[in-house]
N, C-alpha and C positions, 0 to 999 in steps of 0.2 A: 545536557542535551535531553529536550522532551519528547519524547514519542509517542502518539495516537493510532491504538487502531491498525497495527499492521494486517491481519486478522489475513491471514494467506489463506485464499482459496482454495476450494473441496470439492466434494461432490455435494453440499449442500447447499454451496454457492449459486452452481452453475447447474442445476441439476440439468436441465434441457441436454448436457453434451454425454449424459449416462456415467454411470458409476464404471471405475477401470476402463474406460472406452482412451484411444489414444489421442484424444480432443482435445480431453482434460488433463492429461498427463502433460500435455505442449501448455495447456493453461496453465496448471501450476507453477510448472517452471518458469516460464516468464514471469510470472507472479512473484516468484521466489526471487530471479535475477534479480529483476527492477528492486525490487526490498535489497536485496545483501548491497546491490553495485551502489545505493542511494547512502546506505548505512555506511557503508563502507568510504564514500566520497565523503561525505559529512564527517567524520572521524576523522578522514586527514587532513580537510580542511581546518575546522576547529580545535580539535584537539582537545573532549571536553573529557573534567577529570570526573565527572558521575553521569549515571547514566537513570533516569526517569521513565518509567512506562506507563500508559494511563489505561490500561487491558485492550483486551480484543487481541491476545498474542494468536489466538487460533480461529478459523472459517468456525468451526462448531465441535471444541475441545467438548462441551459437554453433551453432545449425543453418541460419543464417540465410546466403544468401547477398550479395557486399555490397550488390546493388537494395535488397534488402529491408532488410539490416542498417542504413543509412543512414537509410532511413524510420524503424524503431524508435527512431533515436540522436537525428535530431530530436525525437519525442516523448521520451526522456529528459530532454535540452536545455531543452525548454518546458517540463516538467511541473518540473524543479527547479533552473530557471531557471542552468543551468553556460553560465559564462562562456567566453567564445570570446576575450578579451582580456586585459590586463595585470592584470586579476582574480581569473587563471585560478588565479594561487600560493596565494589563499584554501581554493582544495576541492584533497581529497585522498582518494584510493579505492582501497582493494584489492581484488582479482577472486574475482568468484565463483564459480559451476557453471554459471548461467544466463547469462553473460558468455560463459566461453571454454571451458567442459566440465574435466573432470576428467585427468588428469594421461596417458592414451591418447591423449586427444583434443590436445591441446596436440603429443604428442609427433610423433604423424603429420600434424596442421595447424597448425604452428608462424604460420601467417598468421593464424588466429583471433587469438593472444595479440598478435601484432606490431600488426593494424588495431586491436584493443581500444586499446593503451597508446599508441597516433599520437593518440587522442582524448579517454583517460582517463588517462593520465600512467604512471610505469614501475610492474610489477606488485610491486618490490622498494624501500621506500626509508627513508629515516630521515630527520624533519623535525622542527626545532624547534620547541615552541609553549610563550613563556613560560620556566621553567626545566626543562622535560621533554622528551625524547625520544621522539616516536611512530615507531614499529619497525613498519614496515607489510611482510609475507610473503607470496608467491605460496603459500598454504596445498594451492591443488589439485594442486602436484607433490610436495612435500615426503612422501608415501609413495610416490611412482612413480619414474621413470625416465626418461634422456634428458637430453638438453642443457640444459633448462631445469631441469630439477630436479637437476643440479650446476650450475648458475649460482646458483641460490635456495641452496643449501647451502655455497657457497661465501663468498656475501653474508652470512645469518647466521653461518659462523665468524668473520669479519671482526671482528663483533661483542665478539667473546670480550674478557673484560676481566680480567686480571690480577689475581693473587690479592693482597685489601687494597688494591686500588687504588679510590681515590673519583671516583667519574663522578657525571654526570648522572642523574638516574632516569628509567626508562624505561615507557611502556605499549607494551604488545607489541597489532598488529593483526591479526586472522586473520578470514577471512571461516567455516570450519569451527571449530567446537567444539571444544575438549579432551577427554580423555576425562569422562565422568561415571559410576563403577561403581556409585556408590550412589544414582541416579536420584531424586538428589531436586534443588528446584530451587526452593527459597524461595516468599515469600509470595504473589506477584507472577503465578504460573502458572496460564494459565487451560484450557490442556489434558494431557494423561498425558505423561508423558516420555519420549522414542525411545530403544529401545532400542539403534537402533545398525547401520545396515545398511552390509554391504563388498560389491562386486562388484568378480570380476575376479580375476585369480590375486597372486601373490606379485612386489608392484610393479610390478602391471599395475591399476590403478585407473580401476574404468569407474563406481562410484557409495559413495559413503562419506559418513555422517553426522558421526562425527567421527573426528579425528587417531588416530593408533595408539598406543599405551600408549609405545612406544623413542621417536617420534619427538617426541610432547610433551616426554618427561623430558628430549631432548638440546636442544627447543627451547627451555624452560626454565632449562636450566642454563650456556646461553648467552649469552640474552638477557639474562635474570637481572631482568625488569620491576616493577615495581611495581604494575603494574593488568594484567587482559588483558581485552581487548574483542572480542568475536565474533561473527557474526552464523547465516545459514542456517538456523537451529531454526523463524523465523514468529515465537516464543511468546518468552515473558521468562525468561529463568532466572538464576542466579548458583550460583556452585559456589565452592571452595575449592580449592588445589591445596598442591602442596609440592612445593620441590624444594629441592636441594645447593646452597648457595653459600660457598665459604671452610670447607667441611667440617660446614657447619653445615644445618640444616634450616631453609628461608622459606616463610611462609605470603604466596600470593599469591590476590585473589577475581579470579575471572572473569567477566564482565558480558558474558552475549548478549540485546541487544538486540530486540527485536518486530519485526516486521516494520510498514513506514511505509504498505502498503497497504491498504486496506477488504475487498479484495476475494483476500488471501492466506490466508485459513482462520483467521486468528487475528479472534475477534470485539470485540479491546481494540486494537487497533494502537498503536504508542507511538515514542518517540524517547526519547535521553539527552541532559542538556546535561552539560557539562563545566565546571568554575572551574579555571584552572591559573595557579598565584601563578609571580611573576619570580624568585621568591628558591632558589636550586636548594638552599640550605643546612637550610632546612626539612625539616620530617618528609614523610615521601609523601604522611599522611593529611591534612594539612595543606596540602600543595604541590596534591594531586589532588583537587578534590570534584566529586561527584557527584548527578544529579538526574533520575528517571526520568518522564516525560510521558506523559500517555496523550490517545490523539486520539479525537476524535467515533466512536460505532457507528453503523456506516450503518445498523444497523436502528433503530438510535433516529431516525434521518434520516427514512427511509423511513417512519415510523409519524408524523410530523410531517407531512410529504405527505399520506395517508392522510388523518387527521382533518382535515386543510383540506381537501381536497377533499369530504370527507362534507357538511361544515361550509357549505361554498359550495352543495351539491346541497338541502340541507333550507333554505336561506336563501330561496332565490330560486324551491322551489317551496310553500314552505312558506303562506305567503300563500294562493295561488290557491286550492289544495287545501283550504285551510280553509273560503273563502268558498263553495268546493261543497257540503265538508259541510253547514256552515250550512245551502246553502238545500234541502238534498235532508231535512234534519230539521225543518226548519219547513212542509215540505208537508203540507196539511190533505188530502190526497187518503192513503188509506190503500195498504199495498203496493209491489212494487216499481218505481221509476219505471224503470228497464230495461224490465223485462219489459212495462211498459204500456205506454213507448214505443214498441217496440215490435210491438203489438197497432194502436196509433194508425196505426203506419208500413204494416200488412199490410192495414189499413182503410181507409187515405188518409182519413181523420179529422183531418185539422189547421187545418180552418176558423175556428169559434168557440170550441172547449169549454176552458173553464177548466184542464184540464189542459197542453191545447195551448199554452195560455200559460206556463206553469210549464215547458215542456220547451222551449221556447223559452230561459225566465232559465236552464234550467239548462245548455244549448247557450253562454248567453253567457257562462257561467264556466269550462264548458269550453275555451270559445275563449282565457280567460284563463290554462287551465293551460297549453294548450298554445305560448300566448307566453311562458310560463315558462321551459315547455321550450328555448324557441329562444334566447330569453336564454343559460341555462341551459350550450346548446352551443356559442354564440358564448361566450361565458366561458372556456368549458375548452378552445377553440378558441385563444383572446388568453394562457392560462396556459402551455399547451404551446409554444404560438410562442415564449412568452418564455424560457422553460424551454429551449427549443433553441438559444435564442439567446446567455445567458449560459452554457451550456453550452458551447458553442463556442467564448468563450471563453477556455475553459479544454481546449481539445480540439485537439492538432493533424488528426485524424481527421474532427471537423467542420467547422475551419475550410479544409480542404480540399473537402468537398462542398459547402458553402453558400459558398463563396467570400470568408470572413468574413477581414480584415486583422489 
């Protein structure tokens, strides 16, 4: 199972709704639900036996200091349930913007990367699954500078494999994109394509969409992969690439991923599953299959909410209201009963007279809408309770304030 991007929202998300304000704290936790209840349905559905991350586990793990960063890292934890035990060899993640910053930030806070990979495993690795190789790369130094980015550089030459020599097949894992110059992005896209934004001088990288045209072509011709998987775009895309291997020209696709959030701009969110056969002697296309998922729209959610609650408000006043009508149309007294009641009220006229009586049945059905109404409130009263309650759930944010286990 591949995952994009769940990058649960912060206060740096959302600033507009204020830091600790209780706007965002309802924000989060939806935020959180949707991610565990999505992760959670996926797993029992599939049932997959490894588990792929392509970064972005956090809204903004690296402005975060570690108070805060901890907090975030348990609601990562809960929301996609990452194991803290001898489980832990199953999930595998490579970092991304929203993890530990772009290749400046790494190079003057080498602590960000170090606390990331104490808790989310090393930012460089290569693990077997089946008969394949996943090639997992620190993507946010590989155009910058510094120690870590000739560590990452030094790890994929390692890779280098011998002209005519038969290895294993590889997918190569990058949390940034490759390049795309001809912006397009198959069938699957559900917004315009980025054109591409760099900040930051010459290997000083303070924000970059995708890879740089040298560094793909050297990471490609390295690696030499059979699949590439990528995330950061939010959106779905696949692209084609080419590169040199053995003198020759290889068509390689590249598969980014959606974003696993509801609440990350993309209004399809999605996942990949993987089939990867034992048999390394097989063809790639054969060896590696592929299958794109798409998860619930919250606004399809949200519009389900919506008409049940319309549904419950005409239910339970629906009744009362009619039996007023009823009898405010069967009165053989012509006119408005308001305005007469009225005239009755400024008269102190409510002794005998036959209307008196009729504003009286009509008093008693009023009395009925208004137990309607109360119903009504206690109802939406018992739905929210509950609402809050399985909410939380799934919320490390609420089960912190309601003190839910």
């Amino acid at each position: 199972m591949v995952v994009a991007d769940p990058q649960l929202v912060d206060e740096y998300t959302y600033k507009q709704l204020g830091n600790g304000s209780y706007a965002l704290a309802f924000t989060e936790a939806v935020c959180d639900a949707y991610v565990k209840r999505a992760f959670r349905t996926a797993v029992r559905k599939f049932q997959p036996q490894e588990f792929l991350f392509l970064g972005d586990l956090f809204g903004q793990g690296a402005r975060s200091d570690d108070g805060v960063w901890h907090r975030l890292r348990r609601r990562v934890d809960a929301a996609l349930y990452w194991p803290r035990d001898n489980g832990a060899s199953r999930y595998f993640n490579v970092v991304g913007n929203h993890d530990v910053g772009y290749s400046e930030v790494i190079r003057h806070y080498p602590g960000i990367l170090a606390r990331f990979e104490k808790w989310y495993g090393t930012s460089n690795f290569v693990k077997r699954v089946g008969g394949v190789d996943f090639v997992g790369v620190n993507a946010m130094v590989l155009d910058g500078r510094g120690s870590v980015a000739d560590d990452t550089w030094t790890f994929i030459d390692g890779l280098s494999r011998k002209k005519g020599e038969r290895s294993v097949p590889r997918v190569l894992l990058t949390h940034l994109p490759l390049p795309n110059p001809l912006q397009k992005c198959g069938p699957h896209r559900n917004s315009a394509v980025i054109p591409g934004r760099r900040l930051g001088g010459p290997r000083e990288i303070m924000y970059q969409d995708y890879l740089s045209e040298e560094t793909a072509r050297r990471l490609l011709e390295t690696v030499q992969p059979e699949l590439i998987l990528s995330g950061h775009d939010h959106d779905q895309c696949e692209v084609r690439h080419v590169y040199k291997a053995d003198g020759e020209n290889v068509n390689v696709n590249e598969i980014t991923v959606g974003t696993f959030s509801a609440l990350n701009g993309n209004v399809d969110p999605s996942f990949l599953m993987l089939s990867i056969g034992d048999d390394s002697d097989r063809e790639a296309t054969e060896l590696i299959q592929h299958k794109l998922c798409f998860l619930p729209s919250i606004r399809k959610v949200a519009k389900v909410y919506r008409n049940a609650g319309v549904f419950c408000i005409l239910f339970l006043l629906g009744l009362p209201i009619g039996e007023l009508i009823t009898t405010m149309k069967s009165s053989d007294d012509s006119g408005n009963l308001l305005a007469r009641s009225r005239y009755e009220l400024y008269s102190r006229r409510f002794e005998c007279t036959s209307f008196g009586r009729l504003t009286d049945e009509n008093l008693l059905h009023c009395r009925r809408v208004l137990i309607g109404v109360f119903d009504l409130i206690v109802l939406l009263i018992f739905i929210a309770c509950g609402f809050i309650f399985f909410l939380a759930r799934d919320s490390m944010i609420l089960q912190q304030l309601l003190r839910i286990e």
